[in-house]
C-alpha positions, -999 to 999 in steps of 0.1 A, spaced: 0 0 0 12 35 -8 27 58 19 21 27 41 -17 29 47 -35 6 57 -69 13 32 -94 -5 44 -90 10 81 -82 44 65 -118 38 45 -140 28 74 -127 61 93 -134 82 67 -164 74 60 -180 69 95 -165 108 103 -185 117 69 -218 100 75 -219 113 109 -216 149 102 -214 159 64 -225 192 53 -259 194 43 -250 204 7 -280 210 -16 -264 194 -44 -264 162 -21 -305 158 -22 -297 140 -53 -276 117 -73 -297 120 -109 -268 134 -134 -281 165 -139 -278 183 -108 -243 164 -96 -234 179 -133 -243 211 -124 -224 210 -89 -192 197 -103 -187 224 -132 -198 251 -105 -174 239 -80 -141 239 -105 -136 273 -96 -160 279 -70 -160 282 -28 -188 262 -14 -202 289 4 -207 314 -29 -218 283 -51 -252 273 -31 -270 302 -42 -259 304 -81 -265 264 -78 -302 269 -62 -315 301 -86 -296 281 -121 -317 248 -109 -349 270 -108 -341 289 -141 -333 256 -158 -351 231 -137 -342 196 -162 -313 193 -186 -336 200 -216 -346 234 -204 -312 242 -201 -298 225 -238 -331 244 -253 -320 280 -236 -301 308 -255 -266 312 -246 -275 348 -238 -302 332 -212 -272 308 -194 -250 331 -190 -271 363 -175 -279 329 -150 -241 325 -147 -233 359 -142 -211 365 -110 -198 332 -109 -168 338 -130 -148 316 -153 -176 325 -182 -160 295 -205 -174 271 -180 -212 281 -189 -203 283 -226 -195 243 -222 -221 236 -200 -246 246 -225 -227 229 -252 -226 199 -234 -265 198 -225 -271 200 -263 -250 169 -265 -263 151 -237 -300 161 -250 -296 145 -283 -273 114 -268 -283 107 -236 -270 106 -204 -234 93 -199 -232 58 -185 -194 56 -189 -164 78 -171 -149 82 -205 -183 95 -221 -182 122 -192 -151 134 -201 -159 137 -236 -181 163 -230 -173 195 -235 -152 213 -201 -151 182 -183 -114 175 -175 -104 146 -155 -116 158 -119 -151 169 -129 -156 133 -152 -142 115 -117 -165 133 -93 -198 131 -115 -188 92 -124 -186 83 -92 -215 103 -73 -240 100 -102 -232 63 -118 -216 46 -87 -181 41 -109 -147 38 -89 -127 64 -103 -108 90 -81 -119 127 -78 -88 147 -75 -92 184 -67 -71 206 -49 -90 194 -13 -79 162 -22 -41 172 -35 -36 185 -3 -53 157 19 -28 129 0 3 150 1 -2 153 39 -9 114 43 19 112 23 42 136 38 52 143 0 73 174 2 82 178 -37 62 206 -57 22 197 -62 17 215 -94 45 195 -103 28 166 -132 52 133 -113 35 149 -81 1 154 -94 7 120 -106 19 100 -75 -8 119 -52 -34 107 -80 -28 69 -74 -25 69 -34 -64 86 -38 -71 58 -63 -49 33 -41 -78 45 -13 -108 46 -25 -138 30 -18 -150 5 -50 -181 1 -30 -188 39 -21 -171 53 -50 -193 85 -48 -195 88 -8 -157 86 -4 -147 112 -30 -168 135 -13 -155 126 24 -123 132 10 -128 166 -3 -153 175 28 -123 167 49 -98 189 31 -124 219 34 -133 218 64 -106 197 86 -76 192 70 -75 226 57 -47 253 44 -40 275 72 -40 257 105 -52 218 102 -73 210 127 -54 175 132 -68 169 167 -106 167 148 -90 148 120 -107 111 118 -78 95 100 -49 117 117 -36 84 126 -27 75 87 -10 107 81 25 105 80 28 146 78 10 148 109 33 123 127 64 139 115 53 176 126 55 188 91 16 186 80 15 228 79 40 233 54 26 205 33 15 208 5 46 224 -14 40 252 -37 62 273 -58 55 307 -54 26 325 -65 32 356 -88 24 389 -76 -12 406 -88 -8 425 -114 -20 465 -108 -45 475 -132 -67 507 -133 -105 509 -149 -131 536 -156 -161 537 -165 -189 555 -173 -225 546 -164 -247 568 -185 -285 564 -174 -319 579 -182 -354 578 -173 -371 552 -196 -407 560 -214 -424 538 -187 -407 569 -161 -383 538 -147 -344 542 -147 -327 527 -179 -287 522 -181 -267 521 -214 -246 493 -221 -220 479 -244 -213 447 -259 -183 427 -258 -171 415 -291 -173 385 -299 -135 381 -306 -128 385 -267 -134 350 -263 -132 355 -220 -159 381 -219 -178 375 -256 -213 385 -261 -215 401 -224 -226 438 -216 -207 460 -192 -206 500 -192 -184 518 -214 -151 529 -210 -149 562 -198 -133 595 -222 -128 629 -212 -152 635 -248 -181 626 -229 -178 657 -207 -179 666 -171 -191 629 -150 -180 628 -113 -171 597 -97 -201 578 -81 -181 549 -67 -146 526 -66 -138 493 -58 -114 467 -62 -119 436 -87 -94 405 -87 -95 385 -119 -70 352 -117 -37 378 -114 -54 410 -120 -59 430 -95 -85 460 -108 -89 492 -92 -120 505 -110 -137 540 -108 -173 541 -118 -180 578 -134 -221 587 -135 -239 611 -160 -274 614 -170 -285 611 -201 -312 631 -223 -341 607 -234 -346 626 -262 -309 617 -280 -291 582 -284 -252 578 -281 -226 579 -304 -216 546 -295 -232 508 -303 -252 501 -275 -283 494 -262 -304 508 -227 -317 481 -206 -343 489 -173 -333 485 -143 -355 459 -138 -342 437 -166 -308 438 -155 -305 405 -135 -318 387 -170 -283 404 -187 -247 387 -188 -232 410 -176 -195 408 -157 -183 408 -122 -165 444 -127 -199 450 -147 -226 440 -122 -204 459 -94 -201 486 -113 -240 491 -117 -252 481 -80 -222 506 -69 -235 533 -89 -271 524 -82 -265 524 -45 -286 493 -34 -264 475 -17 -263 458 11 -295 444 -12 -278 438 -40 -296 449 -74 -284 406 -88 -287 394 -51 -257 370 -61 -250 353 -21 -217 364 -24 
């Protein structure tokens, strides 16, 4: 046995700590396909605690996997908006297409032919959804096995990666496939975690070979992170009183060459041409290593005259039916000042 564990103990452990006190996740009401599906690709770049509500309001948008393949792109994404990561919606829908005219997956292999699912998303829904034994590896689980491990060489590292792979699979549960790769990612988020493992809680402390050495806090390696890069934003929010006397905000499009952001609406970039505009608000936006510092400039608009600019003005109202970006959707509720009720009501 890898790393010296004894795996059938190390299972019964586990799982006992994990039927005893697991979260009570929404996503684990069910094991149909769909809504594990939905989970997984939400959780690839997700926290827990900002996913339930995007997961509960997508579910009632697109209750069944045919509502969702027979949406508009323009429809699953506004229901994306503020998760992040837009690529991720962009396949989901592609993949719902597929999976509508196909059928559901009954194979690992035929969930990771769909489009976005790499190898940890195929495991998780594989083995939660069709009972198959394959090993969900995310970065929970990376850090659980390098500390049972006491593995001190780099973990983005592909031999690492590799080696920490097979003492999961070398550990997991062929009979509670599903159940085990989600004790085993429930334990890294909530026990065995970054900052201060809480190894005296731990059920299967006494398998971890990081723990007995004194080392498990440093573990897992990493090579340093870059630093953020600075970037400065502004923008201009023009708005006007609509026909129907409610508010109205002028947007524009992305194009559809900026594959990241393509097809969603965000205000435009301010210019000095557009005249005097104080500053109605800043904030701070981190995108993967960009680190944003946006101002948010305000004018009002006549309803009698129309930009110079491609555009279009969208209530108020409609707003939360838009794509619209994080800097976007902060932009708008800053300006709009509804916060701490936000105008998207995102959970976040």
């Amino acid at each position: 046995m890898a790393a010296g564990i004894e795996a059938e103990a190390f299972r019964q452990k586990l799982l006992a700590w994990y039927d005893a006190g697991r979260r009570d996740l929404p996503w684990r009401q069910s094991t149909d396909f769909y809504p594990v599906w939905i989970s997984e690709v939400m959780l690839q770049q997700t926290r827990v605690e900002a996913a339930i509500p995007h997961y509960l309001r997508f579910l009632l948008r697109f209750p069944s996997l045919a509502a969702l393949a027979m949406a508009d792109e323009a429809d699953v994404l506004a229901a994306w908006s503020g998760l992040g990561y837009y690529r991720r919606a962009r396949n989901l829908h592609k993949a719902a297409r597929q999976v509508a005219e196909a059928g559901i997956p009954r194979s690992h292999g035929e969930i990771l032919a769909l489009p976005g699912a790499g190898p940890y998303t195929a495991a998780a829904v594989a083995s939660i959804a069709l009972g198959l034994p394959h090993a969900a590896v995310d970065g929970n689980v990376i850090r659980v096995t390098s500390r049972l491990s006491a593995d001190s060489e780099p973990s983005e590292s592909p031999e690492t990666r590799r080696r920490l792979a097979a003492l999961a699979d070398s550990l997991l549960d062929r009979a509670r496939p599903g159940d085990f790769n989600q004790a085993m990612m429930e334990l890294g988020a909530t026990v065995c975690t970054p900052a201060g493992p809480q190894c005296v809680w731990c059920p299967v402390s006494g398998f971890c070979g990081g723990y007995a050495a004194g080392i498990q806090a440093s573990l897992p390696v990493r090579h340093a992170r870059p630093q953020s890069r600075r970037r400065e934003l502004c923008l201009l929010l023009l708005r006007r009183k609509g026909d129907g006397g409610g508010d109205e905000v002028f947007l524009v499009r992305r194009d559809s060459g900026e594959s990241r952001l393509a097809g969603f609406w965000e205000p435009l970039p301010y210019d000095a041409a557009w005249g005097a505009a104080p500053v109605a608000a800043n904030f701070t936006h981190q995108i993967v290593n960009d680190r944003y510092s946006v101002s948010v400039r305000e004018k009002w608009h006549g309803a009698d005259s129309e930009p110079t600019v491609a555009g279009r003005w969208f209530p108020v109202a409609d707003l939360p039916l838009v794509p619209l970006g994080g800097i976007a959707r902060k932009a708008i509720d800053a300006v709009l000042a509804v916060r701490p009720t936000s105008l998207f009501d995102t959970g976040e």
